[in-house]
C-alpha positions as CSV (number, residue, x, y, z in Angstrom):
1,X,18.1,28.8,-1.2
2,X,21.4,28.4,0.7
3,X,23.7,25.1,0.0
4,X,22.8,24.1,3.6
5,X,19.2,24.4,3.8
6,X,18.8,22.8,0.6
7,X,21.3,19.8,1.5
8,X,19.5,19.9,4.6
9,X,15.6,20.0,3.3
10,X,16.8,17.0,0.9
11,X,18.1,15.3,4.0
12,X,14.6,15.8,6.3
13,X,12.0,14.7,2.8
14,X,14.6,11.7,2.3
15,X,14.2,10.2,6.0
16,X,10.4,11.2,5.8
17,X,9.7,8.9,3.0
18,X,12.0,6.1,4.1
19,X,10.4,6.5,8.0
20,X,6.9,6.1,6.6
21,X,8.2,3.1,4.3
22,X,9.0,1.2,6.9
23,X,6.4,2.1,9.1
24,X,3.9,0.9,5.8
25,X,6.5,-2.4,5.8
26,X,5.6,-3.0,9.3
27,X,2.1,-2.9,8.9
28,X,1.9,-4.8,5.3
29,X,3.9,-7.4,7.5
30,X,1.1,-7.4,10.1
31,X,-1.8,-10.1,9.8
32,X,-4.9,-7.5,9.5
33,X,-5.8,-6.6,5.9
34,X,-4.1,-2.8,6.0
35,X,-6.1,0.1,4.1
36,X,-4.7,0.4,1.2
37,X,-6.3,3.6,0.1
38,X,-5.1,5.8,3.6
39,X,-1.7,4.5,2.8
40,X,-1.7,5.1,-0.7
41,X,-2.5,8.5,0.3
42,X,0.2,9.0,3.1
43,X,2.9,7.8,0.5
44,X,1.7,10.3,-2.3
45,X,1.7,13.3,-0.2
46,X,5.4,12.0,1.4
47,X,6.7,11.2,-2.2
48,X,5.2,14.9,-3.7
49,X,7.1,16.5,-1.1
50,X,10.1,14.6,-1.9
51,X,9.7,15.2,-5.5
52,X,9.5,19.1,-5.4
53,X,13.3,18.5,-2.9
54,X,14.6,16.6,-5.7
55,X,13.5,18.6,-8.6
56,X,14.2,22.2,-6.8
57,X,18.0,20.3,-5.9
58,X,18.5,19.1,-9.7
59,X,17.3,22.6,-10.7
60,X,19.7,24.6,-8.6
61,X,22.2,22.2,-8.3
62,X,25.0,23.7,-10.8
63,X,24.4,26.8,-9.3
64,X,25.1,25.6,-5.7
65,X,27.9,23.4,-6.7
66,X,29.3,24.4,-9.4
67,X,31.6,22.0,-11.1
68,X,31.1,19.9,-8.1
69,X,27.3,19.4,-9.1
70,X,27.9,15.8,-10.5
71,X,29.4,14.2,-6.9
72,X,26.4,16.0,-4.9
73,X,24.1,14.4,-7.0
74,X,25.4,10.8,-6.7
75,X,25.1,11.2,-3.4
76,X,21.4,10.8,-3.2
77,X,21.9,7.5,-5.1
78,X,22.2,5.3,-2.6
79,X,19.8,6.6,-0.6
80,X,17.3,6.4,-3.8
81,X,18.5,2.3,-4.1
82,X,17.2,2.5,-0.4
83,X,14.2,3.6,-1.1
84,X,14.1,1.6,-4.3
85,X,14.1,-1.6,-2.3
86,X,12.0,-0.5,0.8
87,X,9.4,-0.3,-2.0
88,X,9.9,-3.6,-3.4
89,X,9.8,-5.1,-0.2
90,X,6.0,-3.6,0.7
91,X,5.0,-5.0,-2.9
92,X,6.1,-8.6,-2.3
93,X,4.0,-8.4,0.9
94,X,1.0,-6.3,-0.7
95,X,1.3,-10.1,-2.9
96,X,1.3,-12.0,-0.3
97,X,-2.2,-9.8,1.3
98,X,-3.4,-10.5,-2.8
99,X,-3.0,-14.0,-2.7
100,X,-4.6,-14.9,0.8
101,X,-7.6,-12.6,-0.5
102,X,-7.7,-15.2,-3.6
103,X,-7.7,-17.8,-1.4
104,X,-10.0,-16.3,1.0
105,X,-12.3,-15.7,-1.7
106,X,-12.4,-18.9,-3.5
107,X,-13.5,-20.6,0.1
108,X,-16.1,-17.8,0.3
109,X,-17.9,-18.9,-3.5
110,X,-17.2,-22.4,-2.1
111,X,-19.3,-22.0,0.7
112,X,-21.9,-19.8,-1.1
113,X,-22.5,-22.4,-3.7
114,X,-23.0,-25.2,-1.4
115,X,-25.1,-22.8,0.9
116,X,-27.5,-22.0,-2.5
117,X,-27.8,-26.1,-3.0
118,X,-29.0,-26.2,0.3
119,X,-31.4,-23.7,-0.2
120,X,-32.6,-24.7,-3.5
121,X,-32.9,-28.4,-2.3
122,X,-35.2,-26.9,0.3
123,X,-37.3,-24.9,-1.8
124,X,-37.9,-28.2,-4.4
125,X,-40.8,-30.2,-2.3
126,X,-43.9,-30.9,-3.5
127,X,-45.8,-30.6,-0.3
128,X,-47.6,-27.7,0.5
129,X,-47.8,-26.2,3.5
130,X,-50.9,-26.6,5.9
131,X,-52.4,-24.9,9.0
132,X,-53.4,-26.6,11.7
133,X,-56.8,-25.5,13.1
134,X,-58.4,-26.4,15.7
135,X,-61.6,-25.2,17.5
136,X,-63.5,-25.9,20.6
């Protein structure tokens, strides 16, 4: 692989996983409860992709750059620290979704319990039902 297209195929997986970062930041940030598990899998696939750049770069690098290899590597680092935080940012708000669902479902046993002494205080009478009859 040429010096270009591999600068340039590091370049293109870099700005894919940082584009779908924030576009998972945006909807973390979002009131619905996102799914989880679709966006899990969006990131995996994006990251996998990323990796094999990375590890294909790191692999050829000292042939591509020669001595130079160390500066071209550094140069990815602040777009890693990028990343890096993007990522910390969608788990403080993945917290946040974790904690309203605590609260959410502490309200929900809450109202189940009371809704079970209602029912049970219901069920406890002594009388018996009857049927009304009546003929001509």
């Amino acid at each position: 692989m040429k010096l270009e297209q591999n600068i340039s195929n590091i370049e293109n997986c870099f700005n894919s996983y940082e584009n779908i970062q924030i576009q998972h930041l945006d909807i973390m940030k979002s009131k619905d409860l996102p799914n989880l598990d679709l966006l899990t899998q969006e990131r995996t696939t994006v990251f996998q992709i990323l990796k094999t750049a990375l590890d294909t770069f790191m692999e050829n690098a000292g042939s591509l750059y020669g001595s130079d290899s160390l500066s071209a590597i550094s140069r990815y680092e602040g777009k890693l620290a990028s990343i890096l935080k993007l990522d910390e940012d969608i788990a403080i708000e993945i917290k946040k979704h974790q904690e309203h669902l605590k609260v959410s479902l502490a309200r929900l046993k809450k109202g189940k319990t009371a809704l079970n002494g209602y029912r049970k205080a219901g069920t406890q009478t002594t009388l018996k039902p009857f049927v009304l009859n009546i003929d001509r």
